[in-house]
PyMOL CGO cylinders between C-alpha atoms (Angstrom):
from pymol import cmd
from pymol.cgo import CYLINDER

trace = [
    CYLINDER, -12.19, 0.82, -243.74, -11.46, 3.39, -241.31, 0.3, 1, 1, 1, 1, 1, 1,
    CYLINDER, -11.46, 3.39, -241.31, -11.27, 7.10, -242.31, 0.3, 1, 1, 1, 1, 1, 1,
    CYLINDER, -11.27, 7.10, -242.31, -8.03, 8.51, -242.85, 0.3, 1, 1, 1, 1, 1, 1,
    CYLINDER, -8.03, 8.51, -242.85, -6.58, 10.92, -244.58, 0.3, 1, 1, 1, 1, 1, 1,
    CYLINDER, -6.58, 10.92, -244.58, -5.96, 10.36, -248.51, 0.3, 1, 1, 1, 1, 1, 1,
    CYLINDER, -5.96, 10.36, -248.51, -1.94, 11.03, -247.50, 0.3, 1, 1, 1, 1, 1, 1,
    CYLINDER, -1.94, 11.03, -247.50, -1.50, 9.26, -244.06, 0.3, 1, 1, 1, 1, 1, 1,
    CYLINDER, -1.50, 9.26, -244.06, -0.79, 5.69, -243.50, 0.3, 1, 1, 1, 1, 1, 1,
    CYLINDER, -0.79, 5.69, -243.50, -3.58, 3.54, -241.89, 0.3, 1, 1, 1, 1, 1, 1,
    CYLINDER, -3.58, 3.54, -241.89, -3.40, 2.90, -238.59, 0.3, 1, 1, 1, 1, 1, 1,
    CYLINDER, -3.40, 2.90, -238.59, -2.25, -0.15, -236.50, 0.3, 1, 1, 1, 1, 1, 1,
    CYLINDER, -2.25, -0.15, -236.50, -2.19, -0.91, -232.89, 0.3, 1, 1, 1, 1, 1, 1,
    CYLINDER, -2.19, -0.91, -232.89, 0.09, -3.52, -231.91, 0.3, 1, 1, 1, 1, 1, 1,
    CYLINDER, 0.09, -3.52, -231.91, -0.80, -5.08, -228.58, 0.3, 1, 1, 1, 1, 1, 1,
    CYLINDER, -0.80, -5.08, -228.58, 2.12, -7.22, -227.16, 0.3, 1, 1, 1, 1, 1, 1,
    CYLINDER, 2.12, -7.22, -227.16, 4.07, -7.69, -224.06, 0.3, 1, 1, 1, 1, 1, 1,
    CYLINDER, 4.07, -7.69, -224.06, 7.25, -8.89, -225.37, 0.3, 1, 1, 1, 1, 1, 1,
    CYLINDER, 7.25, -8.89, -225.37, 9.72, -6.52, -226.47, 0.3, 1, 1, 1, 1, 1, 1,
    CYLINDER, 9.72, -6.52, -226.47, 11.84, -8.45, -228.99, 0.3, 1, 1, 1, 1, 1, 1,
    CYLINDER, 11.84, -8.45, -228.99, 8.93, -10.08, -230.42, 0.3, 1, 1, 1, 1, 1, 1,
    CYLINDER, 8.93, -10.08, -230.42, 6.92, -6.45, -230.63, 0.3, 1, 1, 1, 1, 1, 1,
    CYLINDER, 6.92, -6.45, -230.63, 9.78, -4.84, -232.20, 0.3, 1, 1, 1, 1, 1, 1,
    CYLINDER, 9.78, -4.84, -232.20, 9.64, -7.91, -235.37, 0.3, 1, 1, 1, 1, 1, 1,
    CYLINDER, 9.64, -7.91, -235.37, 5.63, -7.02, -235.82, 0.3, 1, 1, 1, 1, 1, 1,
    CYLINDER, 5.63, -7.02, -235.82, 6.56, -3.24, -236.04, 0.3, 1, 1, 1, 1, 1, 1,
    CYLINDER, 6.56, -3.24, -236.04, 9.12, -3.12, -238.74, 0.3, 1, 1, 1, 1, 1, 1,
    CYLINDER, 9.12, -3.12, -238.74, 6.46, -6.02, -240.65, 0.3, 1, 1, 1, 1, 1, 1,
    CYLINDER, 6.46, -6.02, -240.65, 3.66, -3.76, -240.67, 0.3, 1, 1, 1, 1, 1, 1,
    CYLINDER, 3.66, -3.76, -240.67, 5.95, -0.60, -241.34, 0.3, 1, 1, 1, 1, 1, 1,
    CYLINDER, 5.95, -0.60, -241.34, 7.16, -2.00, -244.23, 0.3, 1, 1, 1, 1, 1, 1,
    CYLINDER, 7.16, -2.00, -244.23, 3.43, -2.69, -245.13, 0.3, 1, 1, 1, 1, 1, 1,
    CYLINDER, 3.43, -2.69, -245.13, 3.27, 0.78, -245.00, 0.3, 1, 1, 1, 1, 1, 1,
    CYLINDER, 3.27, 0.78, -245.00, 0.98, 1.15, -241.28, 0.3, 1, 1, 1, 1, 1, 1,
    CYLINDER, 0.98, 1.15, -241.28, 2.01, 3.78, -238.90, 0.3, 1, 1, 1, 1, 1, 1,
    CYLINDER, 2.01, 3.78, -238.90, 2.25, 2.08, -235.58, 0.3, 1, 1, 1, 1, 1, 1,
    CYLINDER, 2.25, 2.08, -235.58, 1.50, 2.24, -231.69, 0.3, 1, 1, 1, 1, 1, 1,
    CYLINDER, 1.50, 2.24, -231.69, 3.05, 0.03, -229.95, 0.3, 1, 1, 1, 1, 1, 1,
    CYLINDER, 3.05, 0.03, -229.95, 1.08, -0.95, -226.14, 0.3, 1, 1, 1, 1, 1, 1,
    CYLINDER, 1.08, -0.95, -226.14, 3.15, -3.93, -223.53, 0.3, 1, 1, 1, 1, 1, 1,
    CYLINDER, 3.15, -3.93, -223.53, -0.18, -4.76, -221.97, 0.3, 1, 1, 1, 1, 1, 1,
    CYLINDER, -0.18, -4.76, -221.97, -4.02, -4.90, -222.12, 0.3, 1, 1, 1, 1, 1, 1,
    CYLINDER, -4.02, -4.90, -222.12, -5.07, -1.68, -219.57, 0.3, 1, 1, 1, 1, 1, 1,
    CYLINDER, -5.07, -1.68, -219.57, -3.09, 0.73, -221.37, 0.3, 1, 1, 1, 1, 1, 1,
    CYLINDER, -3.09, 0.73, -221.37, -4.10, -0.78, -224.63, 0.3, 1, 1, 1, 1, 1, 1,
    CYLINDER, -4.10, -0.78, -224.63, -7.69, -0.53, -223.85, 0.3, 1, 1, 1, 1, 1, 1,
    CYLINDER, -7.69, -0.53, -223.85, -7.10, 3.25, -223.03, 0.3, 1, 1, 1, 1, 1, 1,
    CYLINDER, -7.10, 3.25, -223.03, -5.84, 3.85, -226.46, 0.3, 1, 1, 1, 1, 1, 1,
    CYLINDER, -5.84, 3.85, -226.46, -8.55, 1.99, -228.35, 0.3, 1, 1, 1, 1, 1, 1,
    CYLINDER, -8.55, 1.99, -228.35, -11.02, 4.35, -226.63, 0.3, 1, 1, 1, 1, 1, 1,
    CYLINDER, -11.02, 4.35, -226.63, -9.46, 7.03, -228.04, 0.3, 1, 1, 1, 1, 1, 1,
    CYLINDER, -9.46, 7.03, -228.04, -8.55, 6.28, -231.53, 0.3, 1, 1, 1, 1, 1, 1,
    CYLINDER, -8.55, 6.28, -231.53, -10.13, 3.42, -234.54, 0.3, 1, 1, 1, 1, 1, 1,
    CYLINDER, -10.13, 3.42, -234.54, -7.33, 1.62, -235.50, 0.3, 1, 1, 1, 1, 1, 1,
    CYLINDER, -7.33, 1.62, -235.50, -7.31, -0.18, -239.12, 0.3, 1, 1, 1, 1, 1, 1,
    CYLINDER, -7.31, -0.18, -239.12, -5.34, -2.92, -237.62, 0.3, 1, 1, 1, 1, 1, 1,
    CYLINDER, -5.34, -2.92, -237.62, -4.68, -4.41, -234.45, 0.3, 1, 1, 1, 1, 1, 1,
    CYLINDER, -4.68, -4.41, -234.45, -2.33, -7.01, -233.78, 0.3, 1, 1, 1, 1, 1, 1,
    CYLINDER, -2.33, -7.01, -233.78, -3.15, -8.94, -230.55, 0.3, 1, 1, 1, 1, 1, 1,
    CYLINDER, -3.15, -8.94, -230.55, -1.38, -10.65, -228.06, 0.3, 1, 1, 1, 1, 1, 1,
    CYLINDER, -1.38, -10.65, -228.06, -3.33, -12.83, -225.94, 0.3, 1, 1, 1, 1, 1, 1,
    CYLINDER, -3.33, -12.83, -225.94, -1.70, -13.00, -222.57, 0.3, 1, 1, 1, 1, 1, 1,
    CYLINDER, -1.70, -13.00, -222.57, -1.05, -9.92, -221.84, 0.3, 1, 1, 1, 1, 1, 1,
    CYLINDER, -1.05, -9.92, -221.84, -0.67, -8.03, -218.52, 0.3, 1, 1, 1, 1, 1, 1,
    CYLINDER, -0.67, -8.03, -218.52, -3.50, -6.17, -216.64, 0.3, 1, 1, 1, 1, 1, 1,
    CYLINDER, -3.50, -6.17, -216.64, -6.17, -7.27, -219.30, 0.3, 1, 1, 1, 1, 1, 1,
    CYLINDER, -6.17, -7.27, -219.30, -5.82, -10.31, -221.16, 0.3, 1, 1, 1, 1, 1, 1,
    CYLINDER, -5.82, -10.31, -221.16, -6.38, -10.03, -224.95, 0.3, 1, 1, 1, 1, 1, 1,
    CYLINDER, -6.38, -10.03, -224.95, -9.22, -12.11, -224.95, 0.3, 1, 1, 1, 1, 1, 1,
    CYLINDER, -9.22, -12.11, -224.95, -11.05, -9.64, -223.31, 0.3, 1, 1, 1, 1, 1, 1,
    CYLINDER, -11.05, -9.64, -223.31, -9.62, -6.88, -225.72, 0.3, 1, 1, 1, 1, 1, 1,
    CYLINDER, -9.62, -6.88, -225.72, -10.68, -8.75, -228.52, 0.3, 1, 1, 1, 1, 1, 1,
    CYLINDER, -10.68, -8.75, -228.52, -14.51, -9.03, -227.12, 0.3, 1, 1, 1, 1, 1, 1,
    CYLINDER, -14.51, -9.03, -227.12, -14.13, -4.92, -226.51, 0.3, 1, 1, 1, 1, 1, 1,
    CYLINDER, -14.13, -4.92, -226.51, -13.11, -4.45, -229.76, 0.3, 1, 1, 1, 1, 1, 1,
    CYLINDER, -13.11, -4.45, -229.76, -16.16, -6.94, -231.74, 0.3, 1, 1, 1, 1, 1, 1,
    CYLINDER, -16.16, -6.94, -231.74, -18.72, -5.53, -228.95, 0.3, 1, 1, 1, 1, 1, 1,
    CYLINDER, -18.72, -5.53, -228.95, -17.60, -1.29, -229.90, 0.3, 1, 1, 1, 1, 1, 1,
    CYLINDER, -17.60, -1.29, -229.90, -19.30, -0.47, -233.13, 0.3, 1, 1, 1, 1, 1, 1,
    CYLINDER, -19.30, -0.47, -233.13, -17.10, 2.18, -233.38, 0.3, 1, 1, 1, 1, 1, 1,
    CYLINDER, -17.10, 2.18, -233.38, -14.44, -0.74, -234.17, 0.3, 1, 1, 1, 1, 1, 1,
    CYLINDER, -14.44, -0.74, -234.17, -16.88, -2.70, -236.42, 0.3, 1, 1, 1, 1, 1, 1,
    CYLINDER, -16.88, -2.70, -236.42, -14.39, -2.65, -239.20, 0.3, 1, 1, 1, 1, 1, 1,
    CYLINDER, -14.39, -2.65, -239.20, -11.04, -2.99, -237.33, 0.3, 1, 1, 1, 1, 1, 1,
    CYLINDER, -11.04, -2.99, -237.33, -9.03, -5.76, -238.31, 0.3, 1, 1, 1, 1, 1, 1,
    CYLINDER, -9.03, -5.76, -238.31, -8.16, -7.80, -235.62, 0.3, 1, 1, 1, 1, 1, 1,
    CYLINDER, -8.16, -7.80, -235.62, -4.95, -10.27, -235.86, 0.3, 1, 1, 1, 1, 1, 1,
    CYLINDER, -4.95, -10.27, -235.86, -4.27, -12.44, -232.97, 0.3, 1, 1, 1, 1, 1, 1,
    CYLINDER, -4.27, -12.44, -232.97, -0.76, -13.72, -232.46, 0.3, 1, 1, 1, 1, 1, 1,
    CYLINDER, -0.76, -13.72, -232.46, -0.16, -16.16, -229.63, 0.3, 1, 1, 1, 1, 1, 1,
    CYLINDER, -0.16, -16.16, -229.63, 1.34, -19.40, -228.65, 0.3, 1, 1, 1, 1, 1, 1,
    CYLINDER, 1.34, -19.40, -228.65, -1.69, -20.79, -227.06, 0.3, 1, 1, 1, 1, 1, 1,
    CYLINDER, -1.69, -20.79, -227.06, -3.54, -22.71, -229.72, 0.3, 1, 1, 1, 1, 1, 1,
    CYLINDER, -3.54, -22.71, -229.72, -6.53, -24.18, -227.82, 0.3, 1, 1, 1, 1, 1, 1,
    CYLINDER, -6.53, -24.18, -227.82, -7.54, -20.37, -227.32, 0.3, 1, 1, 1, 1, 1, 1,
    CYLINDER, -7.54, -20.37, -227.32, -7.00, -19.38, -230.60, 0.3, 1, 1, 1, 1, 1, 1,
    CYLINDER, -7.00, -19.38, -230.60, -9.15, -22.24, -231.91, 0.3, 1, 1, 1, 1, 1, 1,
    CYLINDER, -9.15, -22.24, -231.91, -11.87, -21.19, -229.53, 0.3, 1, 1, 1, 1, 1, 1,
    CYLINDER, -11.87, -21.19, -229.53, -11.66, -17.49, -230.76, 0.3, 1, 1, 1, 1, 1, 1,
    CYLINDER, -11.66, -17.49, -230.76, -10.74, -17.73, -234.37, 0.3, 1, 1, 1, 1, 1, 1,
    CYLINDER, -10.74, -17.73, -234.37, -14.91, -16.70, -234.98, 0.3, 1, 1, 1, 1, 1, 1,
    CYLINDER, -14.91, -16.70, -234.98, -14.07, -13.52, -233.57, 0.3, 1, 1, 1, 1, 1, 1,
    CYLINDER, -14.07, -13.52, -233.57, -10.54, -12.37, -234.85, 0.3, 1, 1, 1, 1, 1, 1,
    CYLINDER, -10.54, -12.37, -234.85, -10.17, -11.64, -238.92, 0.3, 1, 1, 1, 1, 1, 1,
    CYLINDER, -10.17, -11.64, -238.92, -6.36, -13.71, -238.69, 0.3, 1, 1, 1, 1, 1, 1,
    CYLINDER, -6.36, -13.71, -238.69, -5.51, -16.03, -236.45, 0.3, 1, 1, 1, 1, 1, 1,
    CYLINDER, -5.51, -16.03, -236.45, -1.21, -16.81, -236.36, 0.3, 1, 1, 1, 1, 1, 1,
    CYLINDER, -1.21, -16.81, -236.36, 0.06, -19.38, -233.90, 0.3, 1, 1, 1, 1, 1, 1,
    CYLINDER, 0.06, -19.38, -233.90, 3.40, -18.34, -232.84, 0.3, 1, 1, 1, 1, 1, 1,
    CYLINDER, 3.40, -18.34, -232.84, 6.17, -18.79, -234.04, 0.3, 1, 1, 1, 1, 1, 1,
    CYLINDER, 6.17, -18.79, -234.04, 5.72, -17.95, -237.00, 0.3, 1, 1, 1, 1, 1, 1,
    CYLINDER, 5.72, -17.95, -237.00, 7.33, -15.83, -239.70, 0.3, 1, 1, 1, 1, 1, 1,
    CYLINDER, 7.33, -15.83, -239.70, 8.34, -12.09, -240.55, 0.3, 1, 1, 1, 1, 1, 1,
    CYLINDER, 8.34, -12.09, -240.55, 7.60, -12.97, -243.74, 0.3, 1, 1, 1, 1, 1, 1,
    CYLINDER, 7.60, -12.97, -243.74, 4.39, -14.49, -243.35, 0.3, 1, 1, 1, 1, 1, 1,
    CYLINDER, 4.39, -14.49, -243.35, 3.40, -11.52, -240.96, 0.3, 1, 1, 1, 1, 1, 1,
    CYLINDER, 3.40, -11.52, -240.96, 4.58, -9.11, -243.85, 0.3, 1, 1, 1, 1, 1, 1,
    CYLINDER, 4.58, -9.11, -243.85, 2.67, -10.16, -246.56, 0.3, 1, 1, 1, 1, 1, 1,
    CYLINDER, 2.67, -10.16, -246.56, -0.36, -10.73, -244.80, 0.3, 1, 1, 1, 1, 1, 1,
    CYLINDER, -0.36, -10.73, -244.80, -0.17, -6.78, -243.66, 0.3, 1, 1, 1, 1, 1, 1,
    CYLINDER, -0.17, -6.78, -243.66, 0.51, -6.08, -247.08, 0.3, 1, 1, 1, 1, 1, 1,
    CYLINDER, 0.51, -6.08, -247.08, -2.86, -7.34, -247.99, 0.3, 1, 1, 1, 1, 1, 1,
    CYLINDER, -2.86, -7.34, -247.99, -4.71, -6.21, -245.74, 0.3, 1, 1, 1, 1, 1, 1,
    CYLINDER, -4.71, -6.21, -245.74, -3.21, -2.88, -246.30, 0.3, 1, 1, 1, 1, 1, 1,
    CYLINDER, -3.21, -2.88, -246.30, -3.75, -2.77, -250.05, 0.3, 1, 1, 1, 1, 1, 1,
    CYLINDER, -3.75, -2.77, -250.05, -7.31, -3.91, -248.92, 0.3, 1, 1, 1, 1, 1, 1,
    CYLINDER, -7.31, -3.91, -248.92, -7.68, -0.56, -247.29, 0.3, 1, 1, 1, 1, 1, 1,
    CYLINDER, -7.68, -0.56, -247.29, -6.77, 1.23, -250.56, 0.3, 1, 1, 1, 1, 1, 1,
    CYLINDER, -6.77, 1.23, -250.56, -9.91, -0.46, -252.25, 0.3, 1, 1, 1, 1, 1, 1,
]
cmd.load_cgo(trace, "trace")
């Protein structure tokens, strides 16, 4: 768990270059009750995750700049990260096989609001514990 504030929402980076498709995994994980950053591509993401510890962060493999692949290895390699949640979400199923070890969730696009909601909701109510 990452420390927060008893009254804020957990944090959650989501890390994905399409627009319409970023816009579906924001209202999912606000409605699982996560405040939200939203990032189009890997340098600016890996700026941000520098800067802040993220509960959550949803993950987009190919991404501009820096692929997600190598934001995922950041993210398992930066103790300050140990217990961030990683969720990748990506169309490309031979690299989400090979990763799965490192990533908490692995969804293969396309897949559901639904299933994207209640798996937030989870892992949110997770945090609570």
């Amino acid at each position: 768990m990452t420390d927060m504030p008893a009254d804020k929402n957990p944090l959650a980076l989501i890390i994905e270059d399409n627009e319409a498709v970023a816009e579906i995994f924001q209202t999912a994980l606000e409605r699982a009750n996560f405040e939200i950053e939203l990032m189009r591509d890997g340098r600016t993401a890996l700026d941000r995750l520098a800067m802040v510890t993220p509960a959550l962060v949803l993950l987009d493999l190919h991404l501009p700049h820096v692929s997600g692949q190598v934001m995922l290895r950041y993210i398992r390699t930066e103790e300050r990260l140990d217990k961030t949640i990683v969720i990748l979400a990506t169309a490309d199923v031979l690299k989400s096989e090979n990763l799965k070890e490192e990533a908490d969730f692995v969804l293969v696009k396309p897949f559901g609001f639904i299933q994207l909601h209640e798996l937030a909701k989870q892992i949110r109510a997770s945090l609570s514990t």
